[in-house]
N, CA, C and O atoms as a GROMACS GRO file, in nm:
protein
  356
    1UNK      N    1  -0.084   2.142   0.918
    1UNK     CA    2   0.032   2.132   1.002
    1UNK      C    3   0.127   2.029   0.944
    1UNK      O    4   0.091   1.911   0.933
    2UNK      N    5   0.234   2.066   0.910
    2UNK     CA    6   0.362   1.947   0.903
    2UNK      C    7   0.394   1.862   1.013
    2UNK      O    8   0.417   1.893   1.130
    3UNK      N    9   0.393   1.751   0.960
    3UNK     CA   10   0.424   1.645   1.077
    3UNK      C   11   0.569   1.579   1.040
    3UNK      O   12   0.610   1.623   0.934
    4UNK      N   13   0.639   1.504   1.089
    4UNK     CA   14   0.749   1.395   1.036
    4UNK      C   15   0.646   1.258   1.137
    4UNK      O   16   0.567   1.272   1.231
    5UNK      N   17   0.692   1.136   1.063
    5UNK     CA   18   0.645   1.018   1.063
    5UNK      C   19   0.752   0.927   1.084
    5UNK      O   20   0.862   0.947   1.033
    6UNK      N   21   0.720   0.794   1.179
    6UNK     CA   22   0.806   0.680   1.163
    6UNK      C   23   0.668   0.572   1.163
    6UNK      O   24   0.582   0.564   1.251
    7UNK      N   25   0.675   0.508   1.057
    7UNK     CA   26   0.563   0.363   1.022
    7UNK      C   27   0.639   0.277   0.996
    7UNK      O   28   0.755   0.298   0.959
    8UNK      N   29   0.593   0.180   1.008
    8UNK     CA   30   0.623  -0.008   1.004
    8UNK      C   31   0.517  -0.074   0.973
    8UNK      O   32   0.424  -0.064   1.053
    9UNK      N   33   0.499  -0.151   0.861
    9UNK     CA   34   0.396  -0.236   0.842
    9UNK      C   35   0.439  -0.376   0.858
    9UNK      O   36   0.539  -0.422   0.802
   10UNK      N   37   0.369  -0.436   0.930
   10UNK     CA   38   0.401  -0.616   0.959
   10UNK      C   39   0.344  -0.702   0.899
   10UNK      O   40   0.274  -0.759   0.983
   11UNK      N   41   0.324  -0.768   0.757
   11UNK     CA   42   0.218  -0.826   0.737
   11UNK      C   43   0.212  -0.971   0.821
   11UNK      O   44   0.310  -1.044   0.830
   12UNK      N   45   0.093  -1.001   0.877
   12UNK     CA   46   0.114  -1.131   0.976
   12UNK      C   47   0.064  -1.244   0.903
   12UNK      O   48  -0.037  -1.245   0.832
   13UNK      N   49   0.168  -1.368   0.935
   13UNK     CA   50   0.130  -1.511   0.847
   13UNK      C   51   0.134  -1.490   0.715
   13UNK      O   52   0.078  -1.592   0.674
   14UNK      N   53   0.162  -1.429   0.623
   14UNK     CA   54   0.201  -1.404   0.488
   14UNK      C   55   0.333  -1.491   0.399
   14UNK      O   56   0.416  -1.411   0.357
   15UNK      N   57   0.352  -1.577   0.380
   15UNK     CA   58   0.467  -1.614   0.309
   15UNK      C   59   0.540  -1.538   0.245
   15UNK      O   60   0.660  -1.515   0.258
   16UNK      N   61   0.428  -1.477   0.138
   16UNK     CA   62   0.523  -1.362   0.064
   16UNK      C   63   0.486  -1.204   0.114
   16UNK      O   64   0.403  -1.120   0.077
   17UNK      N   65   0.583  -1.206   0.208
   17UNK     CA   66   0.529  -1.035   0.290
   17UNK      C   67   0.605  -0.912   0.224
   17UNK      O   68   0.587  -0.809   0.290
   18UNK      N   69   0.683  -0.895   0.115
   18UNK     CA   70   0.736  -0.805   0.069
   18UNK      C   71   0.652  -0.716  -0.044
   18UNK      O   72   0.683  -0.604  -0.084
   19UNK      N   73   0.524  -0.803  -0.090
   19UNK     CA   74   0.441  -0.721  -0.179
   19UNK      C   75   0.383  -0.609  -0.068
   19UNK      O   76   0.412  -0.492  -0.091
   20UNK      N   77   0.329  -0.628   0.012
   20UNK     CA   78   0.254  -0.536   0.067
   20UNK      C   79   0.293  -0.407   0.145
   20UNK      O   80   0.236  -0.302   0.174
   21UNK      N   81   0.463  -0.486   0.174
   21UNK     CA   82   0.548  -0.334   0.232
   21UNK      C   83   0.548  -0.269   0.105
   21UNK      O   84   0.495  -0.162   0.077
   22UNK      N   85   0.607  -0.338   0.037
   22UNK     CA   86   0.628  -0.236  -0.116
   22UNK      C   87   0.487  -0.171  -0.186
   22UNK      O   88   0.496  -0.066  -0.249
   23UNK      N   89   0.382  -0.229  -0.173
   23UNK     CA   90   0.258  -0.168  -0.237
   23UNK      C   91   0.228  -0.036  -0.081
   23UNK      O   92   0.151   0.052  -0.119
   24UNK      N   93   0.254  -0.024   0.009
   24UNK     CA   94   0.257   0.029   0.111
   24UNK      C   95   0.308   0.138   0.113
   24UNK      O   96   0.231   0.225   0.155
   25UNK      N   97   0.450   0.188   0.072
   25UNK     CA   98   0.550   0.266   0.082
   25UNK      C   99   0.516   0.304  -0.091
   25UNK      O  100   0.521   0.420  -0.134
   26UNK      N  101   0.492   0.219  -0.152
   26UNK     CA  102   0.452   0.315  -0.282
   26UNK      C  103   0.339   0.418  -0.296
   26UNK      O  104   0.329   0.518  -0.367
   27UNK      N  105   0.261   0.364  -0.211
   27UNK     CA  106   0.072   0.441  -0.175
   27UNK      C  107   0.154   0.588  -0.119
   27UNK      O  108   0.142   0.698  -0.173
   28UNK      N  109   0.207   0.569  -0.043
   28UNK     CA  110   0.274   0.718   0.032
   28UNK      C  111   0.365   0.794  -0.058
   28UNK      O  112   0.347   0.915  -0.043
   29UNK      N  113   0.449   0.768  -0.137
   29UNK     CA  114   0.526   0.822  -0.238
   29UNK      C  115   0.434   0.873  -0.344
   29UNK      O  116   0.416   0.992  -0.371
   30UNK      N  117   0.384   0.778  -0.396
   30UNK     CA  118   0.261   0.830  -0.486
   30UNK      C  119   0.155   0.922  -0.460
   30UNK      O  120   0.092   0.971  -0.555
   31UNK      N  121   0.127   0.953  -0.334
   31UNK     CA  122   0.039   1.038  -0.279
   31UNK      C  123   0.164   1.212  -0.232
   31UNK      O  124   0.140   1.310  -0.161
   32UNK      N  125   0.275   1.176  -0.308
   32UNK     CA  126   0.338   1.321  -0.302
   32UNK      C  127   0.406   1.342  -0.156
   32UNK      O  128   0.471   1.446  -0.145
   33UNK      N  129   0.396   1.216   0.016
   33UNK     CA  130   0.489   1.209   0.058
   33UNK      C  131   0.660   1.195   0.059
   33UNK      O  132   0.706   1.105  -0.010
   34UNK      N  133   0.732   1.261   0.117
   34UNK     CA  134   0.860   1.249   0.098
   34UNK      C  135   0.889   1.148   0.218
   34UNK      O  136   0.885   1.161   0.340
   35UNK      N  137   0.921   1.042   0.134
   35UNK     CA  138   0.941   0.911   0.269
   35UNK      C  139   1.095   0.820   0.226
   35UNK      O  140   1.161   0.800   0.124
   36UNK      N  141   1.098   0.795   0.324
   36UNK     CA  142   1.249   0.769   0.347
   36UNK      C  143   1.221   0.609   0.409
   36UNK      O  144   1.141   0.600   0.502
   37UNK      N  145   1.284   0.486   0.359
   37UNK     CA  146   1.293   0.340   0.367
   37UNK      C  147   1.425   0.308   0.442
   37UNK      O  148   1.536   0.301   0.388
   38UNK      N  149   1.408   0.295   0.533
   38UNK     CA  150   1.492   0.209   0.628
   38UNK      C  151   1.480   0.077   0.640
   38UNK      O  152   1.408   0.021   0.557
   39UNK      N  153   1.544  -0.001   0.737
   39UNK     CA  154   1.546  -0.196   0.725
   39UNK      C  155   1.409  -0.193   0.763
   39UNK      O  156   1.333  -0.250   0.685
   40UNK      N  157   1.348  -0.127   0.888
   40UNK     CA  158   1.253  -0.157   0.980
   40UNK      C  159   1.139  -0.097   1.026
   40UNK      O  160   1.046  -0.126   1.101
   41UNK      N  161   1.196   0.051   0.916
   41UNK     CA  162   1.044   0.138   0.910
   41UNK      C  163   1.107   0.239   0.777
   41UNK      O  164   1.212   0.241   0.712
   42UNK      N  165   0.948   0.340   0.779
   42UNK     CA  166   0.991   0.439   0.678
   42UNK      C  167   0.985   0.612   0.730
   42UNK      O  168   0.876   0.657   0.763
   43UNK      N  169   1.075   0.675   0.733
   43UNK     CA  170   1.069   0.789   0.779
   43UNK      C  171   0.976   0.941   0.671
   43UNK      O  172   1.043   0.980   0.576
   44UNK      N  173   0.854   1.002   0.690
   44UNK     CA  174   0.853   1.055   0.627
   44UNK      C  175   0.808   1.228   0.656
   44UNK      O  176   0.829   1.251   0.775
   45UNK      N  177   0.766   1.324   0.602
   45UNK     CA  178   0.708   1.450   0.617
   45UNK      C  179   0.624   1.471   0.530
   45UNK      O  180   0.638   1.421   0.419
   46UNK      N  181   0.521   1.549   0.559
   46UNK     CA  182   0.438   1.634   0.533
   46UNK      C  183   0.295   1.693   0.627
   46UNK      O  184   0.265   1.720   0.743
   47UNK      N  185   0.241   1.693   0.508
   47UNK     CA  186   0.108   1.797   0.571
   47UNK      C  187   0.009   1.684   0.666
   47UNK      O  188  -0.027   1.577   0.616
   48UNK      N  189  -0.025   1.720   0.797
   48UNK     CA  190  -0.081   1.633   0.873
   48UNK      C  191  -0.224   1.559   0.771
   48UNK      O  192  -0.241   1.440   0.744
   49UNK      N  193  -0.274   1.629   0.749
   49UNK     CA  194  -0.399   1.520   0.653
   49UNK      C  195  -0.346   1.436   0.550
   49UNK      O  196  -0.382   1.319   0.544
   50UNK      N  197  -0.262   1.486   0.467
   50UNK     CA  198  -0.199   1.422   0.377
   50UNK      C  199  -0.125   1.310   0.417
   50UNK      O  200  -0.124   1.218   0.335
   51UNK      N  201  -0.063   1.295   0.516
   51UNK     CA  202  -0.027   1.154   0.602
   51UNK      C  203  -0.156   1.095   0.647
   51UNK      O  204  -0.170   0.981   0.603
   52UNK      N  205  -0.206   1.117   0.684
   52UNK     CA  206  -0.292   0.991   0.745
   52UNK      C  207  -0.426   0.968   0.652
   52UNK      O  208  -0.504   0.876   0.677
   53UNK      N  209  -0.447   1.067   0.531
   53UNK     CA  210  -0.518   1.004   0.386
   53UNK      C  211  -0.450   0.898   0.383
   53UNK      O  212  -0.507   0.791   0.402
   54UNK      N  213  -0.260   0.907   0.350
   54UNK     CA  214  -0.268   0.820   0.262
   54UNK      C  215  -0.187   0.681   0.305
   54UNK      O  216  -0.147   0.588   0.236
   55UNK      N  217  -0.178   0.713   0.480
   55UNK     CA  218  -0.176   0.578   0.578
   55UNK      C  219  -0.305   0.552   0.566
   55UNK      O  220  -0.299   0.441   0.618
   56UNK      N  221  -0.399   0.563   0.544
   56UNK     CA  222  -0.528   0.491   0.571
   56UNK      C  223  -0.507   0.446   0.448
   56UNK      O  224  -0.456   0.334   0.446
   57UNK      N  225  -0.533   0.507   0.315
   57UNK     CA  226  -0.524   0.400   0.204
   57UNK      C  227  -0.445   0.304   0.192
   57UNK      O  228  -0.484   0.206   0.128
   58UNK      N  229  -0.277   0.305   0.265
   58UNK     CA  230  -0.251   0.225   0.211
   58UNK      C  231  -0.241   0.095   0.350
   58UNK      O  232  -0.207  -0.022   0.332
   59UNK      N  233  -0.273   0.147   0.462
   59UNK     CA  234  -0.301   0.034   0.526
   59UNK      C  235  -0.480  -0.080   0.508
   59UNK      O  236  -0.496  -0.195   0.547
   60UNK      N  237  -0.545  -0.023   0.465
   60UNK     CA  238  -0.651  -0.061   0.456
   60UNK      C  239  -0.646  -0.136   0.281
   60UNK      O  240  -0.730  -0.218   0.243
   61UNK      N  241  -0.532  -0.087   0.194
   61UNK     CA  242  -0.518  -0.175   0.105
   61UNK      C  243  -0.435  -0.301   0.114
   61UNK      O  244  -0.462  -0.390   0.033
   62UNK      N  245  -0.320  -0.325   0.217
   62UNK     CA  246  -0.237  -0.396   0.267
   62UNK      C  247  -0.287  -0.492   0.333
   62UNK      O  248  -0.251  -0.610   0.330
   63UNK      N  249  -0.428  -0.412   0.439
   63UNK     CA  250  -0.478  -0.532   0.498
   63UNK      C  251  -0.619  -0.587   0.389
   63UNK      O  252  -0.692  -0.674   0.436
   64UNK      N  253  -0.642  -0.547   0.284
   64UNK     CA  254  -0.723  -0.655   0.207
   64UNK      C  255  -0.660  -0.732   0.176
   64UNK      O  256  -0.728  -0.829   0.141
   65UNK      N  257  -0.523  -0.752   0.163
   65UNK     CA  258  -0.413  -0.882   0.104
   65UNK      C  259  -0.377  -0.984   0.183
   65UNK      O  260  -0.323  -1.088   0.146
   66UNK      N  261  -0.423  -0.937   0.352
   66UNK     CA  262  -0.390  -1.005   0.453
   66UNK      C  263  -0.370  -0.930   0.589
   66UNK      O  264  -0.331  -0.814   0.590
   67UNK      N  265  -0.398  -0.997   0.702
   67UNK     CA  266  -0.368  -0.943   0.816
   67UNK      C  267  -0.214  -0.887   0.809
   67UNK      O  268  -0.123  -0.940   0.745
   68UNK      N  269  -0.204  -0.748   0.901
   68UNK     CA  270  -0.143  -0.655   0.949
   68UNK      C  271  -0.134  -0.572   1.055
   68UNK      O  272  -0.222  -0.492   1.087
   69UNK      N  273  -0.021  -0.590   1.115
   69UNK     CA  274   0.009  -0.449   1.197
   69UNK      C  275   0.107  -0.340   1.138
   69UNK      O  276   0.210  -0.355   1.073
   70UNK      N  277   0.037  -0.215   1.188
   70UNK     CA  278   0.094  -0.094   1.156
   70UNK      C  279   0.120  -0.035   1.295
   70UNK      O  280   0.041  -0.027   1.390
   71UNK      N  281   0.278   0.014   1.286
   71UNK     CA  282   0.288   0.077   1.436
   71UNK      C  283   0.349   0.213   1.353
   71UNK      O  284   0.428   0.200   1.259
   72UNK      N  285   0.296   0.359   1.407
   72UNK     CA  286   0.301   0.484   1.379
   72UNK      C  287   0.334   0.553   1.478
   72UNK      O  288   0.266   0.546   1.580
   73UNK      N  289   0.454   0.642   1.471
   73UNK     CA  290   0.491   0.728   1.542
   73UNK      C  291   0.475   0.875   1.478
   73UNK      O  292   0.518   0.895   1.364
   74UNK      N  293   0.401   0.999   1.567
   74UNK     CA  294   0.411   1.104   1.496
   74UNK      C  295   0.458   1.223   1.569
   74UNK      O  296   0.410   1.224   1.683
   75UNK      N  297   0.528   1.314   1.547
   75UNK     CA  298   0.584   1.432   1.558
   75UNK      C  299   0.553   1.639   1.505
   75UNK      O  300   0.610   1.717   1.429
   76UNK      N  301   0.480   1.644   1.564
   76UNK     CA  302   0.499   1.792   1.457
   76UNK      C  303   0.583   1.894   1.505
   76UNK      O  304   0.574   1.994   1.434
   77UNK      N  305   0.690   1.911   1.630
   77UNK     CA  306   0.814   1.967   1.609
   77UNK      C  307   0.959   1.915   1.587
   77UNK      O  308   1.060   1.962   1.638
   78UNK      N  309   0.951   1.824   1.514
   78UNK     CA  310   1.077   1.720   1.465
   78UNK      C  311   1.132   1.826   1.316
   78UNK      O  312   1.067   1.888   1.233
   79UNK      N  313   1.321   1.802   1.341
   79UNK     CA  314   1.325   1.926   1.221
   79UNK      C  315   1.333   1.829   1.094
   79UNK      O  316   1.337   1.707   1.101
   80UNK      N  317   1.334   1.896   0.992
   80UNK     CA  318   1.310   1.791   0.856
   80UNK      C  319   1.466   1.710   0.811
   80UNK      O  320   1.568   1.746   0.870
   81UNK      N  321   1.470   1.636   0.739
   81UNK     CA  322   1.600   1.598   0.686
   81UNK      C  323   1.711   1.720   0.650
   81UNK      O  324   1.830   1.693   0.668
   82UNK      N  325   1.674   1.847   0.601
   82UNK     CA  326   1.766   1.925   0.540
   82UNK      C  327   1.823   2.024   0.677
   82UNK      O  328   1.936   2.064   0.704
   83UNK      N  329   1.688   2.043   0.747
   83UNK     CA  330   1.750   2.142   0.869
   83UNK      C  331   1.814   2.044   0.997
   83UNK      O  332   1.879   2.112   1.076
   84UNK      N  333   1.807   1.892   1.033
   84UNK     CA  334   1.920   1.806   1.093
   84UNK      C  335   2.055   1.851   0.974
   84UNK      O  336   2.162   1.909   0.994
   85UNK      N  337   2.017   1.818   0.898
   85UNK     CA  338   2.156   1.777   0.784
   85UNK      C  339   2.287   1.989   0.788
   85UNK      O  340   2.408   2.006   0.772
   86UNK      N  341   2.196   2.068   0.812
   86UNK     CA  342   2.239   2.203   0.806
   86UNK      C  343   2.338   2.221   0.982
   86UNK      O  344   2.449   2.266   1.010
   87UNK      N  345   2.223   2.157   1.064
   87UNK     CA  346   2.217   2.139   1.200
   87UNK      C  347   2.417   2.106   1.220
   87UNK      O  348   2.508   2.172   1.271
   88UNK      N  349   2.411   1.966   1.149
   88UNK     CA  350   2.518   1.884   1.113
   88UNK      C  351   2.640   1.939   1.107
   88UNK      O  352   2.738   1.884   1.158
   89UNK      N  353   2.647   2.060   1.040
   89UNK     CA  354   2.748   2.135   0.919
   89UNK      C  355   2.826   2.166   1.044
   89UNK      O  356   2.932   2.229   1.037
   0.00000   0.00000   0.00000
């Protein structure tokens, strides 16, 4: 099943908290999600297992670097970027 996604990772007490968003949002790109980086989360789609493989990898690699919260929102009749964007026209 296709899903669309909104995630946020928080790393907590971290000084330097930008490695782990970025090692975070790369785990999902690299795993062949199409994800989209906003200020405050990342918007993405695909196949329901294939999201939450590779939210588990990369939250469970984020939190070996340090405590974290992850807040996840999920959808499977949300339309994709191209059919809003057609929607638009």
């Amino acid at each position: 099943m296709k899903i669309t996604f909104q995630v946020s990772l928080y790393p907590i007490a971290q000084q330097n908290f930008k490695p782990p968003i970025d090692d975070f949002i790369k785990q999902l790109r690299d795993d062949g999600i199409d994800a989209t980086v906003y200020e405050t989360s990342t918007i993405g789609t695909a196949d329901s297992s294939l999201v939450f493989d590779s939210l588990k990898k990369a939250y469970e690699s984020a939190a070996r670097k340090g405590d974290a919260v992850m807040v996840l929102t999920v959808v499977n009749g949300a339309p994709s970027k191209d059919e809003l964007e057609n929607l638009n026209r």
